[in-house]
DRENDO-1510 file (C-alpha; in Angstrom, 1 decimal, always signed):
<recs>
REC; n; res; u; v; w
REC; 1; UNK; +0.8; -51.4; -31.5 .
REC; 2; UNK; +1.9; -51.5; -27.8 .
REC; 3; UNK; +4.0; -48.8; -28.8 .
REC; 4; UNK; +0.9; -46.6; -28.7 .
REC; 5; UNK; -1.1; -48.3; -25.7 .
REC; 6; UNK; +2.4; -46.8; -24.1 .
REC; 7; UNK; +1.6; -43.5; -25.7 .
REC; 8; UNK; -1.8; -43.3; -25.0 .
REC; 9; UNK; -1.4; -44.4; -21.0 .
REC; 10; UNK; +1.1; -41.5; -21.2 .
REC; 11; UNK; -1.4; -39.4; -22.2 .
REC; 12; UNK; -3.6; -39.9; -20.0 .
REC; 13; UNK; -1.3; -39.5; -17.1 .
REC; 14; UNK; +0.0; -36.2; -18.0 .
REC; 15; UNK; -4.0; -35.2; -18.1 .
REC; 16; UNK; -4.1; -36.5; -15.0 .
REC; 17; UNK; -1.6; -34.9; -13.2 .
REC; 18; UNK; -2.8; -31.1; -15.4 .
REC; 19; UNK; -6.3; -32.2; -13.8 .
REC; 20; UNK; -4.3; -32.5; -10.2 .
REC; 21; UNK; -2.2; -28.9; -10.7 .
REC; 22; UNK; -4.9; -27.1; -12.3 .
REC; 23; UNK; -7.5; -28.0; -9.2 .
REC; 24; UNK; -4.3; -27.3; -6.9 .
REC; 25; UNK; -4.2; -23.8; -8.3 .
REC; 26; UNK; -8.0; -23.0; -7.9 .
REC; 27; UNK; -7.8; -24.0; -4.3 .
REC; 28; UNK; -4.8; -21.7; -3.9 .
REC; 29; UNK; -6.9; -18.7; -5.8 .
REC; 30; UNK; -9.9; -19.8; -4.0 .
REC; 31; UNK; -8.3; -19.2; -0.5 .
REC; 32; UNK; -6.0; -16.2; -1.4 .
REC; 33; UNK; -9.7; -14.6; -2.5 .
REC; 34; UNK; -11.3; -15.7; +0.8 .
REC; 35; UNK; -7.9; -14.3; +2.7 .
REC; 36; UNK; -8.4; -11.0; +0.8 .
REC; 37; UNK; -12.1; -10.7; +1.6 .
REC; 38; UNK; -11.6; -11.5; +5.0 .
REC; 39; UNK; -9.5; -8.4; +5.7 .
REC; 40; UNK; -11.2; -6.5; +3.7 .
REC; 41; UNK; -14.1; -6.9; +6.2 .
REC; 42; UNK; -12.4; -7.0; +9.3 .
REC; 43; UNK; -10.8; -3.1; +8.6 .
REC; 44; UNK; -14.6; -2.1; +9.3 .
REC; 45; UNK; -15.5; -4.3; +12.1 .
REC; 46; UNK; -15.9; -2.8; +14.9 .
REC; 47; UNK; -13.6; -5.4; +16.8 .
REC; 48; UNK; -11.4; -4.3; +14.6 .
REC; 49; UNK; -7.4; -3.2; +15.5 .
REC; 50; UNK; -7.3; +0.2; +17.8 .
REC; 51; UNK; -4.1; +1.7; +16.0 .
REC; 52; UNK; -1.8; +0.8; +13.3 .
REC; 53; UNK; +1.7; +0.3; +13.6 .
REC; 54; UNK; +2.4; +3.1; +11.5 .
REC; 55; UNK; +0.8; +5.8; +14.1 .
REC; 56; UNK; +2.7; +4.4; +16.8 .
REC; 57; UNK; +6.0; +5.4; +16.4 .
REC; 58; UNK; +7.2; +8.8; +14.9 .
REC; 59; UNK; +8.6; +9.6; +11.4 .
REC; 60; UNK; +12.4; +9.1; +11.0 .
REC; 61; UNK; +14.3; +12.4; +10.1 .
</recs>
């Protein structure tokens, strides 16, 4: 009998800690989305960056 109080408090720590990772992984998706539409929008600001980089400098031969 204890062995399976052991087994079930197991249990429920290892849905705990899935619980933990999976919200931990929404968050991360959540801000990577917010990241994404943030620069998205900010290419057609009009505060937006003068030049690129890229049309700075010339091509290399």
């Amino acid at each position: 009998m204890f062995e399976q109080e052991i087994h079930k408090v197991n249990q429920a720590e290892l849905i705990r800690r899935a619980d933990r990772a999976r919200l931990a992984q929404q968050a991360v998706d959540a801000r990577r989305a917010a990241r994404r539409v943030g620069r998205r929008s900010a290419k057609n600001a009009p505060e937006g960056p003068v030049s690129s980089l890229r049309s700075r400098f010339a091509r290399a031969a």
